[in-house]
Backbone and ligand atoms as CSV (ligand in chain L), in Angstrom:
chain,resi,resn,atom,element,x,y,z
A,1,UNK,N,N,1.574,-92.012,-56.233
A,1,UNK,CA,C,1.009,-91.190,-57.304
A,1,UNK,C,C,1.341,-89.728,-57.049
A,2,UNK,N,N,1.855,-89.309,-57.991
A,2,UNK,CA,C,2.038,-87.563,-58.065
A,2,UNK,C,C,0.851,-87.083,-58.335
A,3,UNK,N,N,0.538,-85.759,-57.405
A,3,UNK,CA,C,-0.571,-85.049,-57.736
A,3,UNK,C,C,-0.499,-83.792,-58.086
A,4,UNK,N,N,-0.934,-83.524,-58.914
A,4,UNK,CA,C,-1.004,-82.146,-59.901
A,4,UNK,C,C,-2.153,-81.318,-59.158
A,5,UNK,N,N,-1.279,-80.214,-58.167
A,5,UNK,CA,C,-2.300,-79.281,-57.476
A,5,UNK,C,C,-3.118,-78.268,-58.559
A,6,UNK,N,N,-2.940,-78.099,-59.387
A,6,UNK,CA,C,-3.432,-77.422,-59.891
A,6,UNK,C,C,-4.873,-78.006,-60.202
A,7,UNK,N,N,-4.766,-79.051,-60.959
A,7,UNK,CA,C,-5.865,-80.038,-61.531
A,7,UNK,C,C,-6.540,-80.518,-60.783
A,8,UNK,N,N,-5.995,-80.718,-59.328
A,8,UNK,CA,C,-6.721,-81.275,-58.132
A,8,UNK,C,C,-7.666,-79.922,-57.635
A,9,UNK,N,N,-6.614,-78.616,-57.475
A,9,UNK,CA,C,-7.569,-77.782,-57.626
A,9,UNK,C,C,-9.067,-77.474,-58.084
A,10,UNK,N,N,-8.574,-77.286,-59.245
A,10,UNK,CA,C,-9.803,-77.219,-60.233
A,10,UNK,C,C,-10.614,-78.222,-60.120
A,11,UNK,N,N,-10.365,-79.623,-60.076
A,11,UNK,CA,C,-11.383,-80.876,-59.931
A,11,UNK,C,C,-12.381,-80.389,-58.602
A,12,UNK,N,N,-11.443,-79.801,-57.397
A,12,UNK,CA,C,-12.571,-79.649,-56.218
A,12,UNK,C,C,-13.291,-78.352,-56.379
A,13,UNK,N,N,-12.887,-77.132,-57.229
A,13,UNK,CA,C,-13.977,-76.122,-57.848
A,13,UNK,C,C,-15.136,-76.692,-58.600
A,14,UNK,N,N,-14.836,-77.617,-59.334
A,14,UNK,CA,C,-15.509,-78.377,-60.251
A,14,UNK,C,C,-17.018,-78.926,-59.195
A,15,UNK,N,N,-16.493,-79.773,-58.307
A,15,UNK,CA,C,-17.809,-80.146,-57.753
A,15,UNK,C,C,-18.342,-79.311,-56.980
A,16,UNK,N,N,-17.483,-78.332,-56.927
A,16,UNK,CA,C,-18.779,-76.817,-56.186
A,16,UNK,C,C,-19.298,-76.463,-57.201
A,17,UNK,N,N,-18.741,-76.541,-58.554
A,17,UNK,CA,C,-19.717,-76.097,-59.372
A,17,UNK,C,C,-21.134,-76.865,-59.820
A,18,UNK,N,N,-21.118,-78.030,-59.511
A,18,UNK,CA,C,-22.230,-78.917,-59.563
A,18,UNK,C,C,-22.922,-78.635,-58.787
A,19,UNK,N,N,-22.796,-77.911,-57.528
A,19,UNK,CA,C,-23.899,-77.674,-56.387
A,19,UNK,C,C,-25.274,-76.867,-57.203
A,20,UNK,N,N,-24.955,-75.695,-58.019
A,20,UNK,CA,C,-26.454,-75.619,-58.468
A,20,UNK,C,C,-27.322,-76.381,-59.183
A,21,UNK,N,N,-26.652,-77.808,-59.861
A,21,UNK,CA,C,-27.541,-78.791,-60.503
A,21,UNK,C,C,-27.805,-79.480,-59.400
A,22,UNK,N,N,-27.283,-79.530,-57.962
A,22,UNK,CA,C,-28.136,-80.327,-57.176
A,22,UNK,C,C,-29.150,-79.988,-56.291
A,23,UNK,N,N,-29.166,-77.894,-56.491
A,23,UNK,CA,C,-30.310,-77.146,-55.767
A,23,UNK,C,C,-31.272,-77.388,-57.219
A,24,UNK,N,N,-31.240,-77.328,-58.242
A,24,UNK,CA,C,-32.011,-77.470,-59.473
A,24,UNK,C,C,-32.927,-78.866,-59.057
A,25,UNK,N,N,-32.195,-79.990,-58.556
A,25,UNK,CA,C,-32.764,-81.414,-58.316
A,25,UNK,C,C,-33.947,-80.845,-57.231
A,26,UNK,N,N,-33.865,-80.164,-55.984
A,26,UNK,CA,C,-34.610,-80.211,-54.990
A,26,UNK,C,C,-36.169,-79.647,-55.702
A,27,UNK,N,N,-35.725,-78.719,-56.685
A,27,UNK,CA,C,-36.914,-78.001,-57.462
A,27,UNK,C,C,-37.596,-78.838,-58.385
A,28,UNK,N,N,-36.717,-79.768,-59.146
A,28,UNK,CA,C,-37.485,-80.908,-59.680
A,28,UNK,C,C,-38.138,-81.599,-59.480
A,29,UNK,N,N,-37.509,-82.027,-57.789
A,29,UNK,CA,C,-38.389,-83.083,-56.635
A,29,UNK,C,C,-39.661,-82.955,-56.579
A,30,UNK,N,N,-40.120,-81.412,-56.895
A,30,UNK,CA,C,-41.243,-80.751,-56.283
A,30,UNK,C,C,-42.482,-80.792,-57.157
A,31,UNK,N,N,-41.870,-81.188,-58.839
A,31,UNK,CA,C,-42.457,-81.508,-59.393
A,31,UNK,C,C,-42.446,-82.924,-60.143
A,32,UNK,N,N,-41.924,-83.617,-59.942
A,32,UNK,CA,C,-41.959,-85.117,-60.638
A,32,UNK,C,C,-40.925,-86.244,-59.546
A,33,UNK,N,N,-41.238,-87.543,-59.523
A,33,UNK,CA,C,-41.030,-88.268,-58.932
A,33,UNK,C,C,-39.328,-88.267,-58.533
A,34,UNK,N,N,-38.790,-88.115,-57.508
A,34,UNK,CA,C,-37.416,-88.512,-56.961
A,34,UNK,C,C,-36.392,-89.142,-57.870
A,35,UNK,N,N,-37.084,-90.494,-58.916
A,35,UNK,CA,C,-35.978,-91.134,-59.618
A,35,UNK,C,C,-35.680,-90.504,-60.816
A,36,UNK,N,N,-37.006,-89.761,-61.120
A,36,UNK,CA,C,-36.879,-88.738,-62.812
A,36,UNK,C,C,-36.204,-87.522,-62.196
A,37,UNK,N,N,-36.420,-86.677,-61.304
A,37,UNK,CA,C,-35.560,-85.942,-61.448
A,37,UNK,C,C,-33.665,-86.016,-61.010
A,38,UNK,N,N,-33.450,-87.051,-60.178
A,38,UNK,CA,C,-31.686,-87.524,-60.121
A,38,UNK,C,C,-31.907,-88.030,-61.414
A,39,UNK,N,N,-32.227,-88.815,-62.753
A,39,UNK,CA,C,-32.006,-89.105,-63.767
A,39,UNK,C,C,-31.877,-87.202,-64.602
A,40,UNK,N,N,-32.547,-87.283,-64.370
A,40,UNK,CA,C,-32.904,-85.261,-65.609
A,40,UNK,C,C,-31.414,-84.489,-64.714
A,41,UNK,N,N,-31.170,-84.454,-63.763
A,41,UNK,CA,C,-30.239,-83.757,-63.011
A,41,UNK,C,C,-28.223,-84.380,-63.504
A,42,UNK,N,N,-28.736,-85.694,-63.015
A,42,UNK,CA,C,-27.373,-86.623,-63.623
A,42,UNK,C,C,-27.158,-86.289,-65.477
A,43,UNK,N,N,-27.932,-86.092,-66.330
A,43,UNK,CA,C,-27.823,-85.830,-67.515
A,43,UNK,C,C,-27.383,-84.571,-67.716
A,44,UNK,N,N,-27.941,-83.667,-67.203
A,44,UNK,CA,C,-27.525,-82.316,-66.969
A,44,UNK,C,C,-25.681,-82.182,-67.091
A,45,UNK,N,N,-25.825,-82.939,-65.526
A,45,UNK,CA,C,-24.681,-82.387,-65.085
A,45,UNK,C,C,-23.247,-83.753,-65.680
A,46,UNK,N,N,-23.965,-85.135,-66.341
A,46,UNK,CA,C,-22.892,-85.387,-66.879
A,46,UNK,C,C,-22.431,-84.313,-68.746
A,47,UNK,N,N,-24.419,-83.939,-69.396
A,47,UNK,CA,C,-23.464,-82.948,-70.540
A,47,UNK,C,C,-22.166,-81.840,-70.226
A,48,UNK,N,N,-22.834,-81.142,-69.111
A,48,UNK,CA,C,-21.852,-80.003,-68.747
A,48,UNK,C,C,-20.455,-80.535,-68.330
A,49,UNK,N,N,-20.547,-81.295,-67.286
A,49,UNK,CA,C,-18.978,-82.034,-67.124
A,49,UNK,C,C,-17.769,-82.684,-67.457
A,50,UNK,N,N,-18.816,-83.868,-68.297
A,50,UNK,CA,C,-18.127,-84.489,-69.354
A,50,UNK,C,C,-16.681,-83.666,-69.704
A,51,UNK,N,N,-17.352,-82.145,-70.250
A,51,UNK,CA,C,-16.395,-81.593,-71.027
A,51,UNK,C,C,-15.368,-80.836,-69.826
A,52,UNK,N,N,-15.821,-80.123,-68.911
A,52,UNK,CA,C,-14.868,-79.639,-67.570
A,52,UNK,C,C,-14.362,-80.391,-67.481
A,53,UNK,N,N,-14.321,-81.913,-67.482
A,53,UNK,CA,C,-13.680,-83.077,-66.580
A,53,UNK,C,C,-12.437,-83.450,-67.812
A,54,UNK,N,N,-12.803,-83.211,-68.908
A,54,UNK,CA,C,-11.944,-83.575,-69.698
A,54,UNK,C,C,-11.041,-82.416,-70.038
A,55,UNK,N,N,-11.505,-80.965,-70.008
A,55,UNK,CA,C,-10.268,-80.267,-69.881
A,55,UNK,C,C,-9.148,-80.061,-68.302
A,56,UNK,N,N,-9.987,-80.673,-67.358
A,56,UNK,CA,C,-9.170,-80.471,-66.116
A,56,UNK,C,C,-8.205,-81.638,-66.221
A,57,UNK,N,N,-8.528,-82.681,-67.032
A,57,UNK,CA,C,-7.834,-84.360,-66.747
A,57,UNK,C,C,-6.306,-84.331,-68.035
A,58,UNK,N,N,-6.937,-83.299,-69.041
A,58,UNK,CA,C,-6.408,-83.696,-70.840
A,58,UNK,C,C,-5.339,-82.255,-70.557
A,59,UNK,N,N,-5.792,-81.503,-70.168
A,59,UNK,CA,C,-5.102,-80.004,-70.510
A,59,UNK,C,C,-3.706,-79.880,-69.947
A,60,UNK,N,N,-3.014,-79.945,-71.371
A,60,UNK,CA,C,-1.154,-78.953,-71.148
A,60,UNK,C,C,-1.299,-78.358,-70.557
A,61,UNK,N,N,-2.215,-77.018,-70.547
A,61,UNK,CA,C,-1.776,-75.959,-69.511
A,61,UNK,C,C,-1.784,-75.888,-68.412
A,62,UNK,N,N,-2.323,-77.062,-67.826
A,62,UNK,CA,C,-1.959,-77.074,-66.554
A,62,UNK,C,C,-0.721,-78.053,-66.121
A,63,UNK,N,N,-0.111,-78.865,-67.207
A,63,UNK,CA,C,1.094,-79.475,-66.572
A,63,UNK,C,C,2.750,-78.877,-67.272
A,64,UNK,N,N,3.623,-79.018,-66.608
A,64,UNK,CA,C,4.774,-78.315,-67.291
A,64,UNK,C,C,4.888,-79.590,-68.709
A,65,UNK,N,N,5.667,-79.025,-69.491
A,65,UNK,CA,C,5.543,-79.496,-71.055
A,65,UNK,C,C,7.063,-79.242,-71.359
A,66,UNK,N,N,7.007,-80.379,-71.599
A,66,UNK,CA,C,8.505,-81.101,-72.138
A,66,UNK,C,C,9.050,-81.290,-73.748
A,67,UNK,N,N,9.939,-81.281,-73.563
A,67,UNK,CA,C,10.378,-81.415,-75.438
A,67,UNK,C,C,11.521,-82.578,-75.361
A,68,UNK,N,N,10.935,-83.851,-75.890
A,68,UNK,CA,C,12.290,-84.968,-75.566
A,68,UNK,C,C,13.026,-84.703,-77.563
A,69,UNK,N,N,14.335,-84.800,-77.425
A,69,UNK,CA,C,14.871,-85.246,-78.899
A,69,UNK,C,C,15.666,-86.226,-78.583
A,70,UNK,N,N,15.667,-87.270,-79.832
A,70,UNK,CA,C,16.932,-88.157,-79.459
A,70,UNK,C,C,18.431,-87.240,-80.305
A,71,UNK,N,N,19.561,-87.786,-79.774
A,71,UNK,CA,C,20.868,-87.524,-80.392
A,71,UNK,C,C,21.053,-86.702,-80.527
A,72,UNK,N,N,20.880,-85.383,-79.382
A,72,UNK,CA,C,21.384,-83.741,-78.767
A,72,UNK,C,C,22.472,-83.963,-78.242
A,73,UNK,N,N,23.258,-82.859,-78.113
A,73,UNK,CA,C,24.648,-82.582,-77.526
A,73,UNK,C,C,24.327,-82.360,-76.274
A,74,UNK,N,N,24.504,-82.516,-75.151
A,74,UNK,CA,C,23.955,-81.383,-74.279
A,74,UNK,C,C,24.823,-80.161,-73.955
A,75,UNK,N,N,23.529,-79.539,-73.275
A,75,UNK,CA,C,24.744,-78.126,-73.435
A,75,UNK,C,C,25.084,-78.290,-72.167
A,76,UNK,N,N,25.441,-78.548,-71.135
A,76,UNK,CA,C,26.032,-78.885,-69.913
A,76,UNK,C,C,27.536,-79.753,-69.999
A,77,UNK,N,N,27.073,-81.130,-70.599
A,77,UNK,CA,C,27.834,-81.861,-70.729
A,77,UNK,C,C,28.853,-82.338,-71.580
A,78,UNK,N,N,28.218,-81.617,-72.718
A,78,UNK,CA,C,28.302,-82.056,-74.289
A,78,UNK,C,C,28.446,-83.697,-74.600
A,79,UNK,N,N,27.819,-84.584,-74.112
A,79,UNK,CA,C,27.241,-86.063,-74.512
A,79,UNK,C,C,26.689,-85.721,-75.468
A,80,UNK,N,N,26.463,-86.810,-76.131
A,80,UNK,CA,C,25.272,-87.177,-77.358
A,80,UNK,C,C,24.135,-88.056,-76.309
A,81,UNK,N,N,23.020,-87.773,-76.352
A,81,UNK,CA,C,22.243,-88.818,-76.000
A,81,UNK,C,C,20.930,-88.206,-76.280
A,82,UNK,N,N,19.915,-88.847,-75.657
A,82,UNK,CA,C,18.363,-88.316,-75.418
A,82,UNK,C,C,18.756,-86.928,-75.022
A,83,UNK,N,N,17.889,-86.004,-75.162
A,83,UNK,CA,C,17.934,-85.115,-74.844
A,83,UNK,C,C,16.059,-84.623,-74.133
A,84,UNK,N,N,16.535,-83.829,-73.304
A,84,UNK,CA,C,15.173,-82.929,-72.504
A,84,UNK,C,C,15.382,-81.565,-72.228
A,85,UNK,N,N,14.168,-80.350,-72.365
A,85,UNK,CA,C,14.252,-79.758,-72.248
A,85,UNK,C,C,12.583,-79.414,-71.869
A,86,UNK,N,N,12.686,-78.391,-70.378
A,86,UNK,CA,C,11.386,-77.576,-70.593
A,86,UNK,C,C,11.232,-77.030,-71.245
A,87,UNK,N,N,9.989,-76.642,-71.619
A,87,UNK,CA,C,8.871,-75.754,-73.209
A,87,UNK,C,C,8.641,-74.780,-71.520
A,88,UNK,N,N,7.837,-75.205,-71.189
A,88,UNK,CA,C,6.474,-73.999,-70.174
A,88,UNK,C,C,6.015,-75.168,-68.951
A,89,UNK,N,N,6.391,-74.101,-68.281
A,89,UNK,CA,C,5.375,-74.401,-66.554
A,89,UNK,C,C,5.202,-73.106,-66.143
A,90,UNK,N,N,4.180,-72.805,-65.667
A,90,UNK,CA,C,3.657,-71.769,-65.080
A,90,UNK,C,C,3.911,-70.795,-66.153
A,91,UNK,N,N,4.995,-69.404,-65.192
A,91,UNK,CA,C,5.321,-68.303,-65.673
A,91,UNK,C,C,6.558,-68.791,-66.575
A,92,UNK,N,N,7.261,-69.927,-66.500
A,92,UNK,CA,C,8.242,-70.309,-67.013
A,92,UNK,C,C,7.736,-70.767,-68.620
A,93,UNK,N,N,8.496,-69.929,-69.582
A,93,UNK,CA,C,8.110,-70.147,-70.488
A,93,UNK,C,C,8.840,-70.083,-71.825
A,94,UNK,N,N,9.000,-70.912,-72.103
A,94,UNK,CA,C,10.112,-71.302,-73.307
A,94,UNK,C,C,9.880,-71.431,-74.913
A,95,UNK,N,N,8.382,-71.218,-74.925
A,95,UNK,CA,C,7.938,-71.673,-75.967
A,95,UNK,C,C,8.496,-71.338,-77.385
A,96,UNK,N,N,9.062,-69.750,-77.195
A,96,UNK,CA,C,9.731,-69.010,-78.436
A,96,UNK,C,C,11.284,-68.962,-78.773
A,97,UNK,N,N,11.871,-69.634,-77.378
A,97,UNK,CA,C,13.070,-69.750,-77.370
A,97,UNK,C,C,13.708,-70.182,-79.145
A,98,UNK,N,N,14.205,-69.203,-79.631
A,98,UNK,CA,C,14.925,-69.671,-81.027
A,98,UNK,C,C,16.237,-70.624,-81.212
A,99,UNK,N,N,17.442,-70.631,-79.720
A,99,UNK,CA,C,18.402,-71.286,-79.224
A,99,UNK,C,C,17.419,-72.826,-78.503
A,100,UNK,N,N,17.094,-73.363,-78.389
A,100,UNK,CA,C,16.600,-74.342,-77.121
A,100,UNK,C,C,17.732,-74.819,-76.752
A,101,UNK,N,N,17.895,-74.937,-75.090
A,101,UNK,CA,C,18.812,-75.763,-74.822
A,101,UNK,C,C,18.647,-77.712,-73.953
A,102,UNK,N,N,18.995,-78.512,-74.754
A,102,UNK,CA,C,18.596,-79.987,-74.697
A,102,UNK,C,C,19.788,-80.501,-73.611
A,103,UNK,N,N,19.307,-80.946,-72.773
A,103,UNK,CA,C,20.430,-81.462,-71.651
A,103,UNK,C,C,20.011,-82.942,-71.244
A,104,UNK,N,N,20.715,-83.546,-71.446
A,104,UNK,CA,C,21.062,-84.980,-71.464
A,104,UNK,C,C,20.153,-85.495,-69.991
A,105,UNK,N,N,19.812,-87.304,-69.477
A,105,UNK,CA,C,18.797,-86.858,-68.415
A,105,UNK,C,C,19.302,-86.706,-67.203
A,106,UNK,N,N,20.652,-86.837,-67.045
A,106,UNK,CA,C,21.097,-86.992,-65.735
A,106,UNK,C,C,21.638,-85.083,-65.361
A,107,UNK,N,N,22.139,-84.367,-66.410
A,107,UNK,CA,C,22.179,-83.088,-66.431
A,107,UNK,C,C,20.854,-82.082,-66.567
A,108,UNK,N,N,19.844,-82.460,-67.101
A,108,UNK,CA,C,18.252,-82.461,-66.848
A,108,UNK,C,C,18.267,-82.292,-65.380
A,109,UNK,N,N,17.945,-83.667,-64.576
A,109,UNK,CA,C,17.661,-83.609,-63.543
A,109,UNK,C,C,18.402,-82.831,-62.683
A,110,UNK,N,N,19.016,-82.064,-63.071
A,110,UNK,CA,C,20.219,-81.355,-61.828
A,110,UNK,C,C,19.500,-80.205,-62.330
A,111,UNK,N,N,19.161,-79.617,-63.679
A,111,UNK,CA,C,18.750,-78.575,-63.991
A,111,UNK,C,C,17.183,-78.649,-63.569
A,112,UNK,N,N,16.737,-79.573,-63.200
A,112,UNK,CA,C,14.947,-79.157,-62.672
A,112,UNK,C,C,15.324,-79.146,-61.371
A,113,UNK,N,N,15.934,-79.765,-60.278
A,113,UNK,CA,C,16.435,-79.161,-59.227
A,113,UNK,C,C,16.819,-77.994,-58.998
A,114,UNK,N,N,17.534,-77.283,-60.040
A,114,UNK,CA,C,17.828,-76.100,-60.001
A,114,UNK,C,C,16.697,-75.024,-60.250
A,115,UNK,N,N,15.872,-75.333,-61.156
A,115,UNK,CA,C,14.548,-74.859,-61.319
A,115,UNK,C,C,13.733,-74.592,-60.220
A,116,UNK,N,N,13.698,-75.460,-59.726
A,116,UNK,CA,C,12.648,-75.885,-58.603
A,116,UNK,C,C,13.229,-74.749,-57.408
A,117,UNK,N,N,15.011,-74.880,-57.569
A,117,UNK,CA,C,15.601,-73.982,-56.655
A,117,UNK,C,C,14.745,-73.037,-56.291
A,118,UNK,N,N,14.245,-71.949,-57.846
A,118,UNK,CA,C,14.422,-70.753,-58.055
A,118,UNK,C,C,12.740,-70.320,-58.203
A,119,UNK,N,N,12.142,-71.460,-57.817
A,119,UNK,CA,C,10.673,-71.364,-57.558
A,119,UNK,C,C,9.694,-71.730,-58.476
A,120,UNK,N,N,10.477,-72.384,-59.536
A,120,UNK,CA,C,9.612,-73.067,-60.858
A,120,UNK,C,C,9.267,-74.406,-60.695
A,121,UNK,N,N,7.530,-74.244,-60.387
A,121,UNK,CA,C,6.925,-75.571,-60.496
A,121,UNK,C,C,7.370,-76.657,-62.190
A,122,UNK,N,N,7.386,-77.567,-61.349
A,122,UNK,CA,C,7.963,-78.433,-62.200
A,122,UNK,C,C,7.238,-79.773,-61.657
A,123,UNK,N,N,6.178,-80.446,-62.947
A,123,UNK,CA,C,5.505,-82.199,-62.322
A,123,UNK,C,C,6.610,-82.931,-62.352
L,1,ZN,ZN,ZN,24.631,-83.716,-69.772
């Protein structure tokens, strides 16, 4: 399995961020029985998460973003085939590019090697 540091990142900020719903639990303890407050605490912290967990798991911006077309020239090779091209990773960012350039996958992969050369994260 490939792991996306970024997202892994954020997932382990994530459960530090739960630490104040579990100092909130000790204060609950103090007033109502042990199983009501891990129930009142777990609700809490699945509303709030739910949604963190789903932008850390769902979110483009944290993975590089691809543009597949079928039946591009490439510009390397000039084949007809599938074509790929990065959009955005990181600082790398393609999004406005008015030219895009589509490179076939075996000329692709030489060009994310080359990427990678030059210090561009690439999943
Ligand atoms: Zn090619």
């Amino acid at each position: 399995m490939k792991v996306n540091y970024k997202r892994y990142g954020l997932y382990l900020l994530r459960w530090q961020a739960s630490t104040p719903i579990l100092a909130g639990v000790g204060i609950l303890l103090a007033t109502m029985g042990q199983i009501v407050a891990a129930v009142v605490a777990n609700l809490i912290g699945g509303l709030i998460f739910f949604w963190v967990d789903q932008f850390i798991f769902t979110s483009q911006s944290l993975a590089a973003q691809w543009e597949v077309r079928d039946n591009i020239t490439c510009v390397d090779c000039g084949r007809t085939a599938r074509g790929y091209r990065l959009v955005r990773s990181g600082e790398y960012d393609r999004t406005q590019d008015h030219a895009p350039e589509f490179r076939c996958e075996e000329c692709s992969l030489k060009k994310s090697h080359e990427l990678k050369g030059r210090g561009i994260k690439i999943d």
